[in-house]
DRENKOL-625199 format. One record per residue (C-alpha): chain; z, y, x. Coordinates in steps of 0.5 Angstrom, whole numbers, always signed. Example, Ala and Ser with C-alpha at 12.3 -4.5 7.8 and 13.67 -1.06 7.14 Angstrom:
! DRENKOL-625199
{chain: A; w: +16; v: -9; u: +25}
{chain: A; w: +14; v: -2; u: +27}
This chain:
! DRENKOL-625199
{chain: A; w: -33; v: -248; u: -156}
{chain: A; w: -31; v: -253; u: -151}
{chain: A; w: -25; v: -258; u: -152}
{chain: A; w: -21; v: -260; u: -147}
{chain: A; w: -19; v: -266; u: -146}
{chain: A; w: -11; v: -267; u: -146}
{chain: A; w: -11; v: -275; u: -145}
{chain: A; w: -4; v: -277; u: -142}
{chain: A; w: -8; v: -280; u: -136}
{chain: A; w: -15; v: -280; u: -132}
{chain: A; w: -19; v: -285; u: -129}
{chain: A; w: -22; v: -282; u: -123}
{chain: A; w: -28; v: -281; u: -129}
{chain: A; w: -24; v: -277; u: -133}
{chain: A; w: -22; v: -272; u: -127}
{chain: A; w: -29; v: -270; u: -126}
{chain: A; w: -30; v: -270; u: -134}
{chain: A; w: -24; v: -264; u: -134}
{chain: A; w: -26; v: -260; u: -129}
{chain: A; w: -33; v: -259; u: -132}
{chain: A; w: -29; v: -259; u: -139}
{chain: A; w: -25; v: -254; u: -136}
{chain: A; w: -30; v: -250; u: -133}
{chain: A; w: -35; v: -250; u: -139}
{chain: A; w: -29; v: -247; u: -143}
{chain: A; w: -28; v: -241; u: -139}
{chain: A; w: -36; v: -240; u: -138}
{chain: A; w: -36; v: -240; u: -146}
{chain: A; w: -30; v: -234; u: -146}
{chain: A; w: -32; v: -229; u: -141}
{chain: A; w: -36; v: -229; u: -135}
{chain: A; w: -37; v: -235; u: -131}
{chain: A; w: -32; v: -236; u: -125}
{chain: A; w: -32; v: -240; u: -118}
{chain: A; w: -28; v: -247; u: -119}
{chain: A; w: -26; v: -247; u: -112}
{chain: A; w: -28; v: -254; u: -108}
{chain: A; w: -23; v: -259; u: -108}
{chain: A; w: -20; v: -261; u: -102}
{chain: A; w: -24; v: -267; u: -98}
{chain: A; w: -17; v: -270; u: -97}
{chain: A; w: -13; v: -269; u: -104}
{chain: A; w: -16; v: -271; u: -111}
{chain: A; w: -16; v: -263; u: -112}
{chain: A; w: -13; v: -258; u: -116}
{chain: A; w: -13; v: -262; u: -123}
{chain: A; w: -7; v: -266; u: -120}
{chain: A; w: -3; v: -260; u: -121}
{chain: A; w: -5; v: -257; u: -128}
{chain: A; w: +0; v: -260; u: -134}
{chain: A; w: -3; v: -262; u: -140}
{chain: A; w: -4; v: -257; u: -146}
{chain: A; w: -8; v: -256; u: -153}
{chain: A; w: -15; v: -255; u: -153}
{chain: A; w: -12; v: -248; u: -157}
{chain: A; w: -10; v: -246; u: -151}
{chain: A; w: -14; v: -239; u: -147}
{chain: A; w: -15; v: -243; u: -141}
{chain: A; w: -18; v: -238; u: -135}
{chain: A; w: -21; v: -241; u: -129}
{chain: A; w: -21; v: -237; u: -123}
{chain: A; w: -23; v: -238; u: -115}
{chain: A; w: -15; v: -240; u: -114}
{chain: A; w: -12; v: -241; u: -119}
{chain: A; w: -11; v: -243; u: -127}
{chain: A; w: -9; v: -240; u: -132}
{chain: A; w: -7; v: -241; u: -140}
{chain: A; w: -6; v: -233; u: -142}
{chain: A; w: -2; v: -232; u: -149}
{chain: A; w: -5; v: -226; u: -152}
{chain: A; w: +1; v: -225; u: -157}
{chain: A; w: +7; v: -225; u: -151}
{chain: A; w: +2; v: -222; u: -147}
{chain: A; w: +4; v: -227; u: -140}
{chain: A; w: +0; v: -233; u: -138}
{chain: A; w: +3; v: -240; u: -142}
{chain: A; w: +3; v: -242; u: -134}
{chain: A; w: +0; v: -242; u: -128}
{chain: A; w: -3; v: -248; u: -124}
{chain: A; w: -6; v: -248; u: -117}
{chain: A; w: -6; v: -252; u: -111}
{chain: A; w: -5; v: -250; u: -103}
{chain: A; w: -7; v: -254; u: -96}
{chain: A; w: -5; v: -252; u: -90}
{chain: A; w: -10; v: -249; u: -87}
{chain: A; w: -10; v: -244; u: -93}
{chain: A; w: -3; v: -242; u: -91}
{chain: A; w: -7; v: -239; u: -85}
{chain: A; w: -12; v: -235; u: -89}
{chain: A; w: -11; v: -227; u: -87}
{chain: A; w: -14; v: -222; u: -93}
{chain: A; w: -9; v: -218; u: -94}
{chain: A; w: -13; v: -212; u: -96}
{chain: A; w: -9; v: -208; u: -101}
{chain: A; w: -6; v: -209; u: -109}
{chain: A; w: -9; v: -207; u: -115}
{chain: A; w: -5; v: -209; u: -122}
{chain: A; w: -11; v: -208; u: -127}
{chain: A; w: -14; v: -212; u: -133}
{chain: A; w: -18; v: -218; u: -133}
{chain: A; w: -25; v: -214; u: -134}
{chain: A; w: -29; v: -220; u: -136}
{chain: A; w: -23; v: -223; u: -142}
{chain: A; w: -23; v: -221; u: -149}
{chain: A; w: -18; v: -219; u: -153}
{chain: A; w: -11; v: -217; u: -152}
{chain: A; w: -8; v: -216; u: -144}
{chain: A; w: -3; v: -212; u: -142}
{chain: A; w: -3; v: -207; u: -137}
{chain: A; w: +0; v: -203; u: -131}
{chain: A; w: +1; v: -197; u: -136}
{chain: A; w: +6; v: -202; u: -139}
{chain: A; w: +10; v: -204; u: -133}
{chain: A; w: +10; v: -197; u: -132}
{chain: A; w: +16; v: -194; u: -132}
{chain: A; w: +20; v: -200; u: -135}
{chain: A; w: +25; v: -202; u: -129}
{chain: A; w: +20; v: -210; u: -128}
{chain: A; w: +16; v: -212; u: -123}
{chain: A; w: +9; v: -214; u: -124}
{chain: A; w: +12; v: -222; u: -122}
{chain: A; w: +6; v: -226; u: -119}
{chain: A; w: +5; v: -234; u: -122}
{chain: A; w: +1; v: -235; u: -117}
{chain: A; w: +3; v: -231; u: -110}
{chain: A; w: -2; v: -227; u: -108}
{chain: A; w: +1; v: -230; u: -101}
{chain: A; w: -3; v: -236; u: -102}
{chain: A; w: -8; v: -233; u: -103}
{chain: A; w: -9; v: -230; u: -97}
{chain: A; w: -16; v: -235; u: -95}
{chain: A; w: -21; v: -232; u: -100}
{chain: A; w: -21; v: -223; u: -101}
{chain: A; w: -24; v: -227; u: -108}
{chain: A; w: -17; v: -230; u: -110}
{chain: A; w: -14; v: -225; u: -107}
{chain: A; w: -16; v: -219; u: -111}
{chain: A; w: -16; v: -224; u: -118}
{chain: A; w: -8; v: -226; u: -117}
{chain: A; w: -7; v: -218; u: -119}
{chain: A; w: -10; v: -219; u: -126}
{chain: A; w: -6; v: -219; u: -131}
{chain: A; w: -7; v: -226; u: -133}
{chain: A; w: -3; v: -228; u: -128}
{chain: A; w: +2; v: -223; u: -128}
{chain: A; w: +10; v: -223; u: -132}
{chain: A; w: +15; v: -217; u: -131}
{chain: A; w: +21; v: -221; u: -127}
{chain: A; w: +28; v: -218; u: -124}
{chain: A; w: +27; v: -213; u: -119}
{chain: A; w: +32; v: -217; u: -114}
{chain: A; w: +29; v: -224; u: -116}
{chain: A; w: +23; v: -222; u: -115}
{chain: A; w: +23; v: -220; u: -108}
{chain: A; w: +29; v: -225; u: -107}
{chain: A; w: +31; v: -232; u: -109}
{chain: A; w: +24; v: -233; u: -112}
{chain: A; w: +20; v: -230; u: -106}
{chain: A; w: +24; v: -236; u: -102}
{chain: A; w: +22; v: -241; u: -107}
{chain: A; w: +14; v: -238; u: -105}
{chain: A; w: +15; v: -239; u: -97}
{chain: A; w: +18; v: -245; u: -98}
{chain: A; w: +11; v: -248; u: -102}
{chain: A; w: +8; v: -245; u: -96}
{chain: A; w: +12; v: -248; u: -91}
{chain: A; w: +11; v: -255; u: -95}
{chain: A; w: +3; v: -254; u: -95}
{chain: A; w: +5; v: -253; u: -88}
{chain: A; w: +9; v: -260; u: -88}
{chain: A; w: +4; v: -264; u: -93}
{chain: A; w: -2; v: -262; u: -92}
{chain: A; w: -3; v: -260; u: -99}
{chain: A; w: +3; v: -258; u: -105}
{chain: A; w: +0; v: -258; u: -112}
{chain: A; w: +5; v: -252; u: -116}
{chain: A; w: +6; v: -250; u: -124}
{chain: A; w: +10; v: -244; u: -125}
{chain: A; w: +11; v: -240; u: -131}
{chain: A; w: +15; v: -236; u: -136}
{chain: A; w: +21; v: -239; u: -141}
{chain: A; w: +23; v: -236; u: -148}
{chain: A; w: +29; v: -237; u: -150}
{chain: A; w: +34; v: -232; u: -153}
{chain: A; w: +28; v: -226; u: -152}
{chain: A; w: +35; v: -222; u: -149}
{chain: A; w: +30; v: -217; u: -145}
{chain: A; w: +25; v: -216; u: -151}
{chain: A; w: +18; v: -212; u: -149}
{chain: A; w: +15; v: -208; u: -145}
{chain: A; w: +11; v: -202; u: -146}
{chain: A; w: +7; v: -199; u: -151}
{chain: A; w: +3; v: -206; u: -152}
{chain: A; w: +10; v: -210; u: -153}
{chain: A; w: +10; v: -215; u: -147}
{chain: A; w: +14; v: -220; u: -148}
{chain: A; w: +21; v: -221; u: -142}
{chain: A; w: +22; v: -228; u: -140}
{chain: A; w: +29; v: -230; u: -139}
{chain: A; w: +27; v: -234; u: -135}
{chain: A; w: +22; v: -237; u: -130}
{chain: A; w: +19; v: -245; u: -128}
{chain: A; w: +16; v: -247; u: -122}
{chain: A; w: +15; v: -255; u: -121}
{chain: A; w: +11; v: -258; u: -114}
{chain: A; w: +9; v: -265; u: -113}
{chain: A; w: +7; v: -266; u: -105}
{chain: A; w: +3; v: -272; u: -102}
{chain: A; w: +8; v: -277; u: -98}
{chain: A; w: +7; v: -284; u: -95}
{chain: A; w: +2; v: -285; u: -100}
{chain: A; w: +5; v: -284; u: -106}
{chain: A; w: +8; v: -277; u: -109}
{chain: A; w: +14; v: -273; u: -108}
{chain: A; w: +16; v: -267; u: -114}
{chain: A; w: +22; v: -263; u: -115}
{chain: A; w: +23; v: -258; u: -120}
{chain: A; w: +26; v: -250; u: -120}
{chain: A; w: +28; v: -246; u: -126}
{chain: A; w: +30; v: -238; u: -125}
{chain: A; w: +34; v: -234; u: -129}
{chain: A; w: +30; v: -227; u: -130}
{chain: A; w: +36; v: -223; u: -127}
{chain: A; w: +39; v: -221; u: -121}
{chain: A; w: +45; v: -227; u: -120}
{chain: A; w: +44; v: -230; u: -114}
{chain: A; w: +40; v: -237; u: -115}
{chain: A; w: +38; v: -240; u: -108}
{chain: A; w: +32; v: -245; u: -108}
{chain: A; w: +37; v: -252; u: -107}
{chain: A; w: +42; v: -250; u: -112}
{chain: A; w: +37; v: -249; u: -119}
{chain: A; w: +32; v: -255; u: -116}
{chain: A; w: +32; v: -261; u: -122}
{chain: A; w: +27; v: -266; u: -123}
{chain: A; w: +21; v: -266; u: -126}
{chain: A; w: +24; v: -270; u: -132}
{chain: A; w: +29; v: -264; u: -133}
{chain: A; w: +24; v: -260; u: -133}
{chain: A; w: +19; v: -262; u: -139}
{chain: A; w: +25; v: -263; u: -143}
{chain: A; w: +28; v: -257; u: -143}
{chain: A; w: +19; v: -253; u: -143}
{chain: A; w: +17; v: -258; u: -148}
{chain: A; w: +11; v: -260; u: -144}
{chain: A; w: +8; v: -265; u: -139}
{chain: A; w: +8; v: -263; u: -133}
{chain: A; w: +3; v: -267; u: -127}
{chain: A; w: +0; v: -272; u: -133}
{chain: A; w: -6; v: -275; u: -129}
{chain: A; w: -1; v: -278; u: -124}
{chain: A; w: -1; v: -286; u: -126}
{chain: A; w: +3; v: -289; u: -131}
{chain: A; w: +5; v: -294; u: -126}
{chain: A; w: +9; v: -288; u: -121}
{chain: A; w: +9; v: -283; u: -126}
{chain: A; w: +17; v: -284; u: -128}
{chain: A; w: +20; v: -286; u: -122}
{chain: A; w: +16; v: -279; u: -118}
{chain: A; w: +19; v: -275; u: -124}
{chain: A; w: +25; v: -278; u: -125}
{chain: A; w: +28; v: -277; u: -118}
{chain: A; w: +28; v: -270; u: -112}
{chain: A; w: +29; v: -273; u: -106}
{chain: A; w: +34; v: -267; u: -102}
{chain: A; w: +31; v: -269; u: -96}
{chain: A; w: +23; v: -268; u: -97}
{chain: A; w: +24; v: -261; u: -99}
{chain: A; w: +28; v: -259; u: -93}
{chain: A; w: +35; v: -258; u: -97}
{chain: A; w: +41; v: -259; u: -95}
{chain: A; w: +45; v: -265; u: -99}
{chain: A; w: +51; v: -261; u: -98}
{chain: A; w: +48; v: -256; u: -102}
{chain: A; w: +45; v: -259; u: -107}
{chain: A; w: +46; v: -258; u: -115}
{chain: A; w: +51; v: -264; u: -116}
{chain: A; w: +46; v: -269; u: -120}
Protein backbone atom coordinates (compact mmCIF):
# COMPACT_ATOMS: atom_id res chain seq x y z
CA UNK A 1 0.00 0.00 0.00
CA UNK A 2 1.11 3.42 -0.90
CA UNK A 3 1.71 6.01 2.19
CA UNK A 4 0.65 9.38 1.96
CA UNK A 5 2.78 11.69 2.64
CA UNK A 6 1.61 14.21 5.58
CA UNK A 7 4.78 16.30 5.57
CA UNK A 8 3.44 19.98 7.46
CA UNK A 9 4.72 21.54 4.47
CA UNK A 10 5.40 21.02 0.37
CA UNK A 11 7.95 22.32 -1.97
CA UNK A 12 6.34 22.56 -5.31
CA UNK A 13 8.33 19.00 -5.70
CA UNK A 14 6.25 17.72 -2.74
CA UNK A 15 2.91 18.97 -4.25
CA UNK A 16 3.54 16.89 -7.23
CA UNK A 17 4.91 13.80 -5.28
CA UNK A 18 1.31 13.95 -3.23
CA UNK A 19 -0.95 14.00 -5.86
CA UNK A 20 0.67 11.05 -7.66
CA UNK A 21 1.04 9.67 -3.89
CA UNK A 22 -2.82 10.41 -3.60
CA UNK A 23 -3.66 9.08 -6.86
CA UNK A 24 -1.59 5.49 -6.50
CA UNK A 25 -3.42 5.11 -3.05
CA UNK A 26 -6.95 4.95 -4.66
CA UNK A 27 -5.95 3.27 -7.70
CA UNK A 28 -4.53 0.16 -5.14
CA UNK A 29 -8.13 0.39 -3.03
CA UNK A 30 -10.65 0.34 -5.94
CA UNK A 31 -11.18 1.23 -9.47
CA UNK A 32 -8.68 3.80 -10.68
CA UNK A 33 -10.17 7.28 -10.83
CA UNK A 34 -9.93 10.64 -13.04
CA UNK A 35 -7.98 13.30 -10.68
CA UNK A 36 -9.48 16.22 -12.41
CA UNK A 37 -6.70 18.91 -13.69
CA UNK A 38 -5.80 21.54 -11.78
CA UNK A 39 -6.48 24.86 -12.76
CA UNK A 40 -3.89 26.70 -14.90
CA UNK A 41 -3.91 29.64 -12.52
CA UNK A 42 -4.16 28.22 -9.14
CA UNK A 43 -1.62 25.59 -7.42
CA UNK A 44 -4.60 23.17 -7.63
CA UNK A 45 -6.92 21.00 -5.59
CA UNK A 46 -4.10 19.82 -3.19
CA UNK A 47 -3.97 23.45 -1.51
CA UNK A 48 -7.21 22.46 -0.12
CA UNK A 49 -6.67 19.06 1.38
CA UNK A 50 -5.78 18.92 5.37
CA UNK A 51 -3.16 16.77 6.58
CA UNK A 52 -4.25 13.20 7.41
CA UNK A 53 -2.44 9.74 8.64
CA UNK A 54 -1.64 7.70 5.88
CA UNK A 55 -4.19 4.79 7.82
CA UNK A 56 -6.73 6.93 6.76
CA UNK A 57 -9.09 5.47 3.26
CA UNK A 58 -8.55 8.34 1.07
CA UNK A 59 -10.75 8.31 -2.17
CA UNK A 60 -10.04 10.40 -5.19
CA UNK A 61 -12.76 11.35 -7.32
CA UNK A 62 -13.20 13.55 -10.68
CA UNK A 63 -14.08 16.60 -8.15
CA UNK A 64 -13.69 16.15 -4.94
CA UNK A 65 -11.54 13.97 -1.87
CA UNK A 66 -12.71 12.08 0.43
CA UNK A 67 -11.33 10.38 3.63
CA UNK A 68 -14.10 7.58 4.33
CA UNK A 69 -14.69 5.99 7.87
CA UNK A 70 -16.05 2.61 7.91
CA UNK A 71 -16.80 2.47 11.32
CA UNK A 72 -18.75 5.92 11.52
CA UNK A 73 -19.98 4.98 8.11
CA UNK A 74 -19.57 9.16 6.88
CA UNK A 75 -16.39 10.59 5.45
CA UNK A 76 -13.53 11.83 8.03
CA UNK A 77 -13.75 15.10 5.81
CA UNK A 78 -14.09 16.21 2.46
CA UNK A 79 -11.60 18.43 0.29
CA UNK A 80 -12.32 20.11 -3.37
CA UNK A 81 -11.74 23.34 -4.87
CA UNK A 82 -14.04 25.26 -7.15
CA UNK A 83 -13.35 28.25 -9.98
CA UNK A 84 -15.39 30.50 -11.30
CA UNK A 85 -15.94 29.20 -14.35
CA UNK A 86 -17.01 25.86 -12.73
CA UNK A 87 -19.94 27.79 -10.69
CA UNK A 88 -21.29 28.08 -14.35
CA UNK A 89 -21.18 24.28 -15.24
CA UNK A 90 -25.11 23.00 -16.11
CA UNK A 91 -25.54 19.09 -15.43
CA UNK A 92 -28.24 18.63 -13.48
CA UNK A 93 -29.72 15.60 -14.43
CA UNK A 94 -31.45 14.04 -11.79
CA UNK A 95 -30.18 12.62 -7.88
CA UNK A 96 -29.22 8.98 -7.41
CA UNK A 97 -27.83 8.33 -3.51
CA UNK A 98 -26.21 4.86 -4.00
CA UNK A 99 -23.09 3.18 -2.70
CA UNK A 100 -19.68 3.45 -4.17
CA UNK A 101 -19.87 0.37 -6.58
CA UNK A 102 -15.81 0.33 -6.62
CA UNK A 103 -15.13 0.52 -2.40
CA UNK A 104 -14.68 -2.45 -0.45
CA UNK A 105 -15.73 -2.80 2.65
CA UNK A 106 -18.35 -1.20 4.94
CA UNK A 107 -20.94 1.74 3.19
CA UNK A 108 -24.05 3.04 4.35
CA UNK A 109 -27.02 3.11 2.12
CA UNK A 110 -30.15 4.81 1.10
CA UNK A 111 -32.10 1.72 3.07
CA UNK A 112 -30.17 3.43 6.08
CA UNK A 113 -31.52 7.12 5.69
CA UNK A 114 -34.78 5.56 4.71
CA UNK A 115 -37.11 6.63 7.14
CA UNK A 116 -35.04 7.96 9.62
CA UNK A 117 -35.94 11.68 9.76
CA UNK A 118 -32.04 12.81 8.24
CA UNK A 119 -31.31 13.98 5.13
CA UNK A 120 -28.55 12.84 2.98
CA UNK A 121 -26.41 15.98 3.48
CA UNK A 122 -23.66 16.55 0.84
CA UNK A 123 -20.04 17.61 1.77
CA UNK A 124 -19.15 18.45 -1.53
CA UNK A 125 -22.35 20.24 -2.87
CA UNK A 126 -23.46 18.58 -6.01
CA UNK A 127 -23.99 22.41 -7.01
CA UNK A 128 -20.53 22.57 -7.36
CA UNK A 129 -20.44 20.07 -9.21
CA UNK A 130 -22.39 21.04 -11.88
CA UNK A 131 -19.43 21.08 -14.87
CA UNK A 132 -18.88 17.51 -15.04
CA UNK A 133 -22.09 14.90 -15.35
CA UNK A 134 -18.87 12.43 -13.97
CA UNK A 135 -18.49 14.72 -10.65
CA UNK A 136 -22.00 15.17 -10.37
CA UNK A 137 -23.40 11.83 -10.18
CA UNK A 138 -20.19 10.64 -8.01
CA UNK A 139 -21.16 13.64 -5.19
CA UNK A 140 -24.50 11.24 -4.59
CA UNK A 141 -22.19 8.24 -3.25
CA UNK A 142 -22.36 7.65 0.07
CA UNK A 143 -18.88 8.60 0.71
CA UNK A 144 -19.57 11.88 0.27
CA UNK A 145 -22.71 12.09 2.08
CA UNK A 146 -23.61 12.50 6.39
CA UNK A 147 -27.36 12.52 7.84
CA UNK A 148 -27.91 16.44 8.59
CA UNK A 149 -31.07 18.22 10.14
CA UNK A 150 -33.67 18.55 7.67
CA UNK A 151 -33.78 22.68 8.59
CA UNK A 152 -29.97 23.02 8.52
CA UNK A 153 -29.56 21.11 5.48
CA UNK A 154 -31.71 23.17 3.41
CA UNK A 155 -30.90 26.23 5.24
CA UNK A 156 -28.19 27.83 7.09
CA UNK A 157 -25.93 25.38 5.56
CA UNK A 158 -27.19 25.47 1.91
CA UNK A 159 -26.43 29.56 2.15
CA UNK A 160 -22.62 28.60 3.51
CA UNK A 161 -22.65 26.55 -0.07
CA UNK A 162 -24.03 29.67 -2.16
CA UNK A 163 -21.72 31.87 -0.55
CA UNK A 164 -18.73 29.51 -1.69
CA UNK A 165 -20.12 30.01 -5.24
CA UNK A 166 -20.59 33.71 -5.07
CA UNK A 167 -16.85 33.72 -3.92
CA UNK A 168 -15.45 31.24 -6.52
CA UNK A 169 -17.21 33.99 -8.61
CA UNK A 170 -15.58 36.74 -6.71
CA UNK A 171 -11.80 35.15 -6.36
CA UNK A 172 -11.37 33.00 -9.26
CA UNK A 173 -10.89 30.11 -7.18
CA UNK A 174 -12.16 28.86 -3.41
CA UNK A 175 -10.26 25.59 -2.01
CA UNK A 176 -13.04 24.02 0.90
CA UNK A 177 -13.08 21.31 3.49
CA UNK A 178 -15.93 20.41 5.30
CA UNK A 179 -16.68 17.61 7.42
CA UNK A 180 -18.84 16.09 10.24
CA UNK A 181 -17.80 16.75 14.25
CA UNK A 182 -18.37 13.86 17.12
CA UNK A 183 -18.90 14.84 20.09
CA UNK A 184 -21.30 13.97 22.66
CA UNK A 185 -22.84 11.59 19.89
CA UNK A 186 -26.38 13.09 21.13
CA UNK A 187 -28.13 11.64 17.98
CA UNK A 188 -26.92 8.12 17.88
CA UNK A 189 -27.16 6.03 14.55
CA UNK A 190 -28.96 5.11 11.79
CA UNK A 191 -30.37 2.58 9.97
CA UNK A 192 -29.80 -0.95 10.09
CA UNK A 193 -25.90 -0.74 9.35
CA UNK A 194 -25.67 1.87 12.36
CA UNK A 195 -24.64 5.06 10.89
CA UNK A 196 -23.38 7.57 13.00
CA UNK A 197 -25.22 11.16 13.55
CA UNK A 198 -22.69 14.08 13.62
CA UNK A 199 -23.44 16.87 16.29
CA UNK A 200 -22.18 18.92 14.12
CA UNK A 201 -20.64 19.95 10.69
CA UNK A 202 -17.23 21.85 9.58
CA UNK A 203 -16.41 23.83 6.96
CA UNK A 204 -13.31 26.01 6.25
CA UNK A 205 -12.24 28.08 2.91
CA UNK A 206 -9.01 29.67 1.83
CA UNK A 207 -9.35 32.28 -1.23
CA UNK A 208 -6.53 33.81 -3.09
CA UNK A 209 -6.38 37.75 -2.68
CA UNK A 210 -3.81 40.34 -3.66
CA UNK A 211 -1.21 37.76 -4.00
CA UNK A 212 -1.54 35.91 -0.87
CA UNK A 213 -4.49 34.08 0.83
CA UNK A 214 -7.50 34.86 2.92
CA UNK A 215 -9.44 31.98 5.27
CA UNK A 216 -12.27 31.90 7.55
CA UNK A 217 -13.84 28.85 9.11
CA UNK A 218 -17.82 27.78 9.97
CA UNK A 219 -18.82 25.58 12.46
CA UNK A 220 -22.94 24.15 12.34
CA UNK A 221 -24.69 22.60 14.74
CA UNK A 222 -26.52 19.42 13.49
CA UNK A 223 -29.99 20.86 14.62
CA UNK A 224 -32.79 23.41 13.41
CA UNK A 225 -31.36 26.53 15.57
CA UNK A 226 -30.93 29.19 13.49
CA UNK A 227 -27.14 29.76 12.61
CA UNK A 228 -26.48 32.38 9.88
CA UNK A 229 -23.05 32.04 8.07
CA UNK A 230 -21.76 35.64 9.75
CA UNK A 231 -22.63 34.42 13.30
CA UNK A 232 -20.86 30.53 13.51
CA UNK A 233 -17.52 31.93 11.19
CA UNK A 234 -14.37 31.78 13.32
CA UNK A 235 -10.75 31.40 12.35
CA UNK A 236 -8.96 28.70 10.95
CA UNK A 237 -6.99 28.42 14.12
CA UNK A 238 -10.26 28.25 16.00
CA UNK A 239 -11.12 25.41 13.91
CA UNK A 240 -8.34 22.88 14.24
CA UNK A 241 -7.98 23.30 18.01
CA UNK A 242 -11.49 22.52 18.27
CA UNK A 243 -11.25 19.07 15.26
CA UNK A 244 -7.87 18.40 16.25
CA UNK A 245 -6.47 18.42 12.88
CA UNK A 246 -4.58 20.74 10.55
CA UNK A 247 -6.40 22.07 8.01
CA UNK A 248 -4.58 24.29 4.66
CA UNK A 249 -1.05 22.50 5.93
CA UNK A 250 1.10 22.96 2.34
CA UNK A 251 0.52 26.92 2.88
CA UNK A 252 4.12 28.20 3.93
CA UNK A 253 5.20 28.56 7.06
CA UNK A 254 6.00 32.22 6.37
CA UNK A 255 1.82 33.20 5.73
CA UNK A 256 0.48 30.17 7.14
CA UNK A 257 -0.21 31.71 11.04
CA UNK A 258 -0.98 35.28 10.36
CA UNK A 259 -3.68 33.49 7.20
CA UNK A 260 -5.15 31.41 9.88
CA UNK A 261 -4.97 33.33 12.87
CA UNK A 262 -7.45 36.06 11.66
CA UNK A 263 -10.85 36.29 9.14
CA UNK A 264 -11.27 39.47 7.51
CA UNK A 265 -15.33 40.22 7.70
CA UNK A 266 -15.16 42.40 4.77
CA UNK A 267 -13.29 39.58 2.15
CA UNK A 268 -16.33 37.29 2.76
CA UNK A 269 -18.95 40.07 2.11
CA UNK A 270 -20.17 40.01 5.93
CA UNK A 271 -21.35 42.84 7.63
CA UNK A 272 -19.20 43.78 10.65
CA UNK A 273 -22.40 44.44 12.70
CA UNK A 274 -23.21 41.18 12.16
CA UNK A 275 -20.30 39.29 13.04
CA UNK A 276 -19.67 36.79 16.18
CA UNK A 277 -17.75 39.37 18.40
CA UNK A 278 -13.93 38.03 18.40
Amino acid sequence: MTKVPTNRILTPKGRVLLAIALLSYSMACCQPRTVRPSNPSAPGIELALPAYDASEHILVYEGFTSSYNHSTLVPNWVAYDITSEETQGEYTSGSNFSRDPHLKGRQASREDYSHSGWDKGHMAPKADLKWSEKAWWESHYFTNICPQDRKMNGGDWNRLEQLVRRLARQYGNVYVVCGPIFDSCVHGTIGQAMVQVPDAFFKALLVPVDGSYQAVAFVMHNDSRRQPPEKVAMTVNELEQMIGRDLFPTLDDSVEETIESTYNPAVWGFDRNKVKQQ
